[in-house]
C-alpha positions as CSV (number, residue, x, y, z in Angstrom):
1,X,7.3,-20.1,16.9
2,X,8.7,-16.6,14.7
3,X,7.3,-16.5,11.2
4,X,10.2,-15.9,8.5
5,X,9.6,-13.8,5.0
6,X,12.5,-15.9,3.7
7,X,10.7,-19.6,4.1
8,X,7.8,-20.9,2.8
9,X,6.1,-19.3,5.4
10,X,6.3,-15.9,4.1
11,X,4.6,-16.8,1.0
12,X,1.5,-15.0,-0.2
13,X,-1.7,-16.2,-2.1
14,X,-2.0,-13.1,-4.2
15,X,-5.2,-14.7,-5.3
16,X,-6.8,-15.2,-2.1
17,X,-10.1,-13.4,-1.3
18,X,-9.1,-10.0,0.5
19,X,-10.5,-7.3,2.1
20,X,-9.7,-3.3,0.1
21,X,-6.1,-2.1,0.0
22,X,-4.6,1.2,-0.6
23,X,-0.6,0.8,-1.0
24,X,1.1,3.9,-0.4
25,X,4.9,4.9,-1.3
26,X,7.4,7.8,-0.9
27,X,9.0,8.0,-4.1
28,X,12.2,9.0,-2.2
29,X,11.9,5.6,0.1
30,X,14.9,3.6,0.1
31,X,13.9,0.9,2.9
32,X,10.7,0.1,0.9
33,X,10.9,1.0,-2.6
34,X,8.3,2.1,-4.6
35,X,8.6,-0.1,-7.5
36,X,8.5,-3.0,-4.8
37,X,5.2,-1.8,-3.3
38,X,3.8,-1.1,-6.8
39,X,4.8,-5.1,-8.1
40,X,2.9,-5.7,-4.1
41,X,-0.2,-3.9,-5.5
42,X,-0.2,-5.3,-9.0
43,X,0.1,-9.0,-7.2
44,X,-2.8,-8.5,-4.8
45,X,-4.5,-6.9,-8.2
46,X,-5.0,-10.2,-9.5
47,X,-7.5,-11.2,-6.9
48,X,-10.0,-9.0,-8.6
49,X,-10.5,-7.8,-5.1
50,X,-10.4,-3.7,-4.6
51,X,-6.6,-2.8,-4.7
52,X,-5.2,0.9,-5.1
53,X,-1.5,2.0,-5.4
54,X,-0.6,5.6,-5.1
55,X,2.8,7.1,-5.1
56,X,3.7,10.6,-3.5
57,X,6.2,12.8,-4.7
58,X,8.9,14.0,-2.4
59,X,8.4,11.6,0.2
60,X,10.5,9.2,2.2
61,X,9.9,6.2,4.2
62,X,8.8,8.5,6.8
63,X,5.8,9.7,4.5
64,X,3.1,10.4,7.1
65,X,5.7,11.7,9.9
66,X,6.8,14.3,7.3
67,X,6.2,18.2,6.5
68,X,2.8,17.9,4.6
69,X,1.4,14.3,6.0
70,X,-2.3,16.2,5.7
71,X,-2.6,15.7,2.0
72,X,-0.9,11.4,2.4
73,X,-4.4,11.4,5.4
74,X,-6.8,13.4,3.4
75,X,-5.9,10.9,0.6
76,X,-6.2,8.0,2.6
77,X,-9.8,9.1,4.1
78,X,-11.0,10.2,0.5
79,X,-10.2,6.9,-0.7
80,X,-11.9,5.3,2.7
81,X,-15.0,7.6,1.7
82,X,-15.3,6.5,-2.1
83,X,-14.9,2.9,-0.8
84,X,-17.8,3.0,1.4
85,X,-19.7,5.4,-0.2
86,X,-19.3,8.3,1.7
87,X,-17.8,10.5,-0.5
């Protein structure tokens, strides 16, 4: 059976237990707005679980398929690193 977003089965337990999360967001995204992921990061927040939002300048929806997408994966990796402690 297809799962909806629009029923009750699209709802989220922003206080369940979860594993880390880095949200990412071009600020130049209009399928998936930044202010959308940021309230999506702010949500899981609550959980007390490890939960990151980072926003990059200049970028669109296509943020790690455009000029540049080194610094979005160094970012990503550095924040991997602290996480596990191998930074």
């Amino acid at each position: 059976m297809p799962r909806s977003t629009l029923t009750r089965q699209g709802r989220i337990d922003f206080r369940a237990d979860h594993p880390p999360m880095l949200f990412v967001a071009g600020d130049r995204d209009h399928l998936t707005p930044a202010g959308m992921v940021g309230r999506n990061a702010r949500g899981y927040a609550r959980s007390g679980s490890a939960v990151e939002f980072k926003l990059f300048t200049d970028r669109s929806h296509f943020i790690c398929n455009q000029d540049g997408w080194e610094s979005v994966a160094a970012f990503v990796l550095d924040w991997v690193a602290a996480l596990t402690g191998q930074a």
